[in-house]
N, C-alpha and C positions, 0 to 999 in steps of 0.2 A: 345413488352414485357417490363416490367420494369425491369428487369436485363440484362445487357448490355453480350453478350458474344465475349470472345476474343481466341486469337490461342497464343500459345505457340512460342515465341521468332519472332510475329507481333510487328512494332513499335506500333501498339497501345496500345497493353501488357506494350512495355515499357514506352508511355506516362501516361499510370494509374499508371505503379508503380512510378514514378516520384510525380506524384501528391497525390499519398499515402502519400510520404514522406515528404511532405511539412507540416505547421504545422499548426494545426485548431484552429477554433473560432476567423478567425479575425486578422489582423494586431496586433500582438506583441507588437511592438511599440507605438501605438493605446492605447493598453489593458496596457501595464505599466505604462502609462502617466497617464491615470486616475486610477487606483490603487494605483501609488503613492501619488496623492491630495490626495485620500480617507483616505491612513495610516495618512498623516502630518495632515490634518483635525482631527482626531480619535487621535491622540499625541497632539495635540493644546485645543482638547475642550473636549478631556475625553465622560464621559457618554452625555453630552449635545448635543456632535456632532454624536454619535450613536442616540440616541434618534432622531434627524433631518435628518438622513441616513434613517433610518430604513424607516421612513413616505417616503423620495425623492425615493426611491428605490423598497419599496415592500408594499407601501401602506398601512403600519399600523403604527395605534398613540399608542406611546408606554409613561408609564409613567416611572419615573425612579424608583420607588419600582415593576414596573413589568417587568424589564428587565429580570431579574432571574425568573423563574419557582419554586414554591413554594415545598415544600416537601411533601405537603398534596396532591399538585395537580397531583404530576407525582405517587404518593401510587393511587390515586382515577383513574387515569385513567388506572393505570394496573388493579384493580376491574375491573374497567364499559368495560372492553375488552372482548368480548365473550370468551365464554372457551377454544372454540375450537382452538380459531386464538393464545391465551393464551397457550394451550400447544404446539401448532408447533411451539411458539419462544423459549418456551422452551426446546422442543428438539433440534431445531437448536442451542442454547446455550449449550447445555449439548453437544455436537458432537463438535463444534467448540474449546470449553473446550479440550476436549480426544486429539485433532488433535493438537493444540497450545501447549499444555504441553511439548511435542515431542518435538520442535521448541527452548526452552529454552536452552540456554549455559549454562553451567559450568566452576566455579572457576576449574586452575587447576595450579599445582606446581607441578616443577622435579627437580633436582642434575643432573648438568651436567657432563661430563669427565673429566674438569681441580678442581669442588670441589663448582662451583659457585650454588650459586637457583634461579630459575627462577620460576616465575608466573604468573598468572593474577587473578585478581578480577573481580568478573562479579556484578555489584548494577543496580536495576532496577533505573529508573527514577520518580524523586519526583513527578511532575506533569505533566500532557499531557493534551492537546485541544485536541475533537476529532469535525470535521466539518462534520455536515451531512445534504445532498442537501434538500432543497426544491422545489421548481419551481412547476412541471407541475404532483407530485405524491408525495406521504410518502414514507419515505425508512428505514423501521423499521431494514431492514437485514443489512443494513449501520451501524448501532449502534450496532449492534452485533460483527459485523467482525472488526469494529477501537476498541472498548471500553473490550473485552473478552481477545485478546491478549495482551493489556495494563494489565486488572488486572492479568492473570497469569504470567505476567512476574512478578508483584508483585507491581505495581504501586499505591500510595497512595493514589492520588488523579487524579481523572478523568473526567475534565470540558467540557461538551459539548455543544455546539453552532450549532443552525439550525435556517432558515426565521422563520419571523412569519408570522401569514396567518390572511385575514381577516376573515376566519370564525374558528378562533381560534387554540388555541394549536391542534396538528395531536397525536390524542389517542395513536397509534400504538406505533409513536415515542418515545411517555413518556412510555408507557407499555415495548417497548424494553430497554429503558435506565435502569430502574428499577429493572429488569431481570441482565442487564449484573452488574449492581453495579457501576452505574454512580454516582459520588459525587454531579456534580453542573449541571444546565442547563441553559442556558443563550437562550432568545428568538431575536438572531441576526445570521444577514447570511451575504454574501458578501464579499468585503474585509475589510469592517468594522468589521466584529466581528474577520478575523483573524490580524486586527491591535489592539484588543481590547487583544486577547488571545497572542500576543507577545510582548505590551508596558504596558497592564494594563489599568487600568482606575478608578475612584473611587469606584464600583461596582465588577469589576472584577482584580483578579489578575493574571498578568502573569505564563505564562506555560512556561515549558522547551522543549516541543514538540508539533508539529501541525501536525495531520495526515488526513487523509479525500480526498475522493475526492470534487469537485466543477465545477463553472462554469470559464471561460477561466480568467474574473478577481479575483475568488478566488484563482487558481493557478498561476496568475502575482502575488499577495500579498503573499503568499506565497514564493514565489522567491526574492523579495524583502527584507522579514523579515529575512530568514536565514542567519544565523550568531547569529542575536538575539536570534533566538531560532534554534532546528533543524526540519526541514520534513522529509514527508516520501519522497513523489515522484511525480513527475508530473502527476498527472492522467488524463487521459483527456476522452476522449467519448468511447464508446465501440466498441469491435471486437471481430467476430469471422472468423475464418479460418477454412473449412471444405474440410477434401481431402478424396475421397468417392470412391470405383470402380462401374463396372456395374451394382454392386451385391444390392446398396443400395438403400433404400426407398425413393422413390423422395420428396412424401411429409413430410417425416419426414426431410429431409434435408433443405425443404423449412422452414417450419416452426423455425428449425435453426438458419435458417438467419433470417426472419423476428424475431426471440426472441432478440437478440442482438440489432435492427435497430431501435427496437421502443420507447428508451428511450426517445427521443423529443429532442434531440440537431439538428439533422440534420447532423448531421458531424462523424455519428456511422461509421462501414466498416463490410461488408460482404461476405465475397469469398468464392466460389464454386472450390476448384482445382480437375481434374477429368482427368482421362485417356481417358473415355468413352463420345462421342459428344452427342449422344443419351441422355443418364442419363442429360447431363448436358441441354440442351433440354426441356427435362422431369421436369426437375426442375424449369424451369424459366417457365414454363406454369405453376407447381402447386403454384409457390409465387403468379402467377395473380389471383389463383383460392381463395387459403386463402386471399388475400388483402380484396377479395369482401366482406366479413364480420366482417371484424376487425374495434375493435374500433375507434383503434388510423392508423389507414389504408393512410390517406393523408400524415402522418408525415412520416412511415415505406417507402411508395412510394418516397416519395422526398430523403430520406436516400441512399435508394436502386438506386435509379439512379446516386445519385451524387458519392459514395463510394460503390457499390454494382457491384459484375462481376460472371459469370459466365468462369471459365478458361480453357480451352480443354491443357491438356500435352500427349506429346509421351508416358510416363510411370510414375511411382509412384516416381521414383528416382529424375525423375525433378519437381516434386511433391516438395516435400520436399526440393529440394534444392529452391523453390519460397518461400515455405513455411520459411524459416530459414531467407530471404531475408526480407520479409515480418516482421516476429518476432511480429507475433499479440499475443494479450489480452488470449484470447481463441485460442484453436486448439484441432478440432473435427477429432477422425480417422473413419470412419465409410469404413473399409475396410478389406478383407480376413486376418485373422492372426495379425490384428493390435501392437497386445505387441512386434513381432519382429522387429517391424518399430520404437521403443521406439530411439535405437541408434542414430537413424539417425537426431533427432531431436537437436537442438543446440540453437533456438532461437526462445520462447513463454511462458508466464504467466502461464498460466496451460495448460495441455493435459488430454482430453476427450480419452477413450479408450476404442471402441467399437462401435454400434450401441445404444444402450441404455444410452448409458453415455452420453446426453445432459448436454450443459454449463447451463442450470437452474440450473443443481442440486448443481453446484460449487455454483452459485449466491446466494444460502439458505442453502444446510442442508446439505453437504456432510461432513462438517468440515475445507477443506483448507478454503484459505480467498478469498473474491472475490476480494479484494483491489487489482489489479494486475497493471502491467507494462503495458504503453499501446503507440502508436505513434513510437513502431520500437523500445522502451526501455529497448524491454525484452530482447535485444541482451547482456546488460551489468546490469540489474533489474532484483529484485524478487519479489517475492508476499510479505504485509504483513504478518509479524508474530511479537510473543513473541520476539524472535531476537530483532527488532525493536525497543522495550522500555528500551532497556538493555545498560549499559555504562562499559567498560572494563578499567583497569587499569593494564600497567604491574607493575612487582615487580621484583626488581634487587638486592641481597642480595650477594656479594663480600665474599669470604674467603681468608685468607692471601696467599697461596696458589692458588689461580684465580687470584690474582691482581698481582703477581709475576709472574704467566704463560704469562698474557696476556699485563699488563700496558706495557711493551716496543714496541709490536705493536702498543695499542693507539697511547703512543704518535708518533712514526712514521706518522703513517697513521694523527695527527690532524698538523703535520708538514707540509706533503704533502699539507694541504688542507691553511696554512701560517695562523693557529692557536695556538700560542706559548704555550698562557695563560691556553687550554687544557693541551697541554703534562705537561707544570710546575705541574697542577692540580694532573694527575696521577700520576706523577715519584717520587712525596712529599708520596704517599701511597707505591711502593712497594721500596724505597732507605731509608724509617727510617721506622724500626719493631719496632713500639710501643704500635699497637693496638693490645688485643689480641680476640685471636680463642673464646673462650666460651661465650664471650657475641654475637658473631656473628655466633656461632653454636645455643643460645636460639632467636634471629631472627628468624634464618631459620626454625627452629620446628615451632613458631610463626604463619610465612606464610602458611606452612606444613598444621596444623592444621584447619586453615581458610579454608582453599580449601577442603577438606575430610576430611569423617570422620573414624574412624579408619576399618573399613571395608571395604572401598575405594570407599565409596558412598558420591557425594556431598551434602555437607550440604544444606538444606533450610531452607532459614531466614526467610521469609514469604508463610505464603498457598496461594495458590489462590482461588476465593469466586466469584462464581458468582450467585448471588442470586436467 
């Protein structure tokens, strides 16, 4: 069978989860070495050394007035989109909208107990890269779920970067870019294009944020570039985790796994954790049975053998505590009373809740993001959101009354740490009264103000739009 099955607390359990936790696509060290020539190459020669990438790499001759994707062309291919496929990215934009709005912080200011104001300012972010894969399919839901919660955060400008192909621009992708209210589109992938979206080039100009997921050297260049700019997160191939009792559908649970397995990296993960030996059984025959007609069937097979198990546990509790171990991308409950099991949960990107709540539906049109945490990240990772494009600011606003309560602990405490130059700093503010209260009482209203509005709702500075 091509899912391997294992027993609960066999060292071969623990040689798989071992080798889960190792890290995919390749020698690291490998994948940053050429990532790194790729950035200094793309810093040395600008759009020339793209333009000579793009050909070494993905096989198209690019000229430099077509690096960028026209305005006419990305409007013409939302048009020439069937309708149909045209309103389901629509919905999926319109629900992605509803759900990310939620996600957005708020400015907020208080009056503490010795008299001080504290705040913060929450400013989206000027510009964002958003990277979306090409290789071996379009992935028009990609440009939904990086480019929707950029603009509801409220983001200006929003640059996207995907391969180009030799049988031309991918309709769907321009048709989603369009949709979500993309500003630029630049026809480059790899780690060229995110050396291109964090140094610039003559063509394009740098971004404050790169989000997207990629291939193992788009996320070396990414790791790379930060600092210059910031990411979201290491994304790497996909997972689901499925903890099922006797109760559930075998081949719905296959099908499952194989939905996850068949993106074409070879390095996806799919797990079966189950009480039940039988079910678990059950299920590794019907993956053999759906393989037999699937498209992409040799790539899903190679996945499922190398990263694929079926797991027999004593009960649901060591379920979940593999599961939390694990900390996969997805996590499927497809078992009695599932919403009670919510607590137990500590560590995964999203949770499936139910029989019916397949991870497809996260991946399109449920609304969260699919951009999730993935390679064991979700123990300290979240999903994309609005959050994301947002930059906070505190605000520290002193009354002469705060800097008397508290300036004689400063300096204490910058003493303790054999900082003189602080305590001199505060002890000059509360041992001569010379500033006064009113103009440091109109600050504080100031800040006040900025954060809410006078019915205690935060202000918005900008709508979000997505088209």
């Amino acid at each position: 069978m091509t899912l391997r099955l294992l027993e609960f607390g066999s060292p071969a359990l623990e040689r798989f989860l071992e080798f889960l936790a190792q890290p995919r696509g390749g020698s690291r060290n490998d994948v940053d070495e050429v990532a790194a020539q790729i950035i200094a190459q793309v810093r040395r020669g600008g759009d020339r050394a793209l333009i000579s990438l793009t050909r070494r790499f993905d096989g198209v001759k690019l000229e430099r007035d077509r690096i960028r994707v026209g305005p006419e062309e990305i409007q013409s291919a939302r048009d020439a989109l069937p309708s149909a496929e045209r309103r389901a990215l629509e919905l999926a934009a319109r629900r992605i909208v509803v759900f990310h709005q939620r996600t957005v912080e708020r400015p907020f200011s208080y009056r503490d107990a010795v008299g001080m104001r504290l705040g913060q300012l929450v400013r989206p972010l000027e510009r964002v890269g958003i990277y979306v894969p090409g290789g071996t399919g379009a992935y028009p839901s990609s440009v939904l779920m990086n480019a929707i919660p950029a603009r509801v955060a409220g983001v200006r400008e929003i640059v996207m970067v995907s391969p180009g192909s030799e049988n031309g621009d991918r309709p769907g992708v321009l048709a989603a870019a369009a949709i979500a209210g993309v500003n630029e589109i630049y026809r480059l992938g790899g780690a060229q294009a995110i050396a291109a979206l964090a140094y610039g080039t003559e063509t394009i100009r740098a971004v404050d944020k790169i989000v997207g997921p990629g291939n193992a050297y788009v996320q070396a260049a990414k790791r790379i570039v930060y600092g210059r700019v910031d990411i979201d997160k290491m994304a790497g191939p996909s997972e689901v985790l499925v903890i099922a009792d006797e109760r559930a559908n075998p081949e719905w649970l296959a099908a499952d796994l194989i939905a996850q397995a068949e993106h074409g990296s070879g390095d996806e993960s799919a797990i079966l954790l189950t009480p039940s030996a039988p079910l678990a059984n059950r299920v590794r025959a019907a993956v053999d049975i759906a393989l037999s007609d699937l498209p992409r069937a040799a790539a899903v097979r190679l996945a499922l053998q190398k990263r694929g198990a079926a797991i027999v546990v004593p009960g649901l509790n060591q379920a979940f505590e593999l599961a939390n171990r694990i900390a996969p991308e997805h996590l499927e409950l497809d078992i009695a009373s599932p919403a009670r099991w919510l607590p137990k949960i500590s560590a995964a990107g999203a949770v499936f809740v139910g029989p019916i709540s397949a991870a497809p539906l996260g991946d399109y049109l449920a609304g969260p993001n699919h951009v999730l945490p993935t390679g064991g990240s979700a123990r300290f990772a979240s999903p994309l959101g609005a959050y994301d494009f947002l930059k906070r600011t505190s605000i520290i606003i002193a009354s002469r009354a705060a800097v008397e309560k508290l300036g004689p602990d400063v300096a204490r405490l910058a003493r303790m740490e054999g900082f003189e130059g602080h305590a001199r700093a505060i002890e000059l503010r509360f041992k001569h009264k010379a500033s006064t209260n009113a103009k440091l009482r109109g600050s504080c209203d100031l800040v006040e103000n900025t954060a809410a509005n006078k019915d205690g709702r935060p202000q918005q500075t900008r709508r979000s739009h997505v088209r």
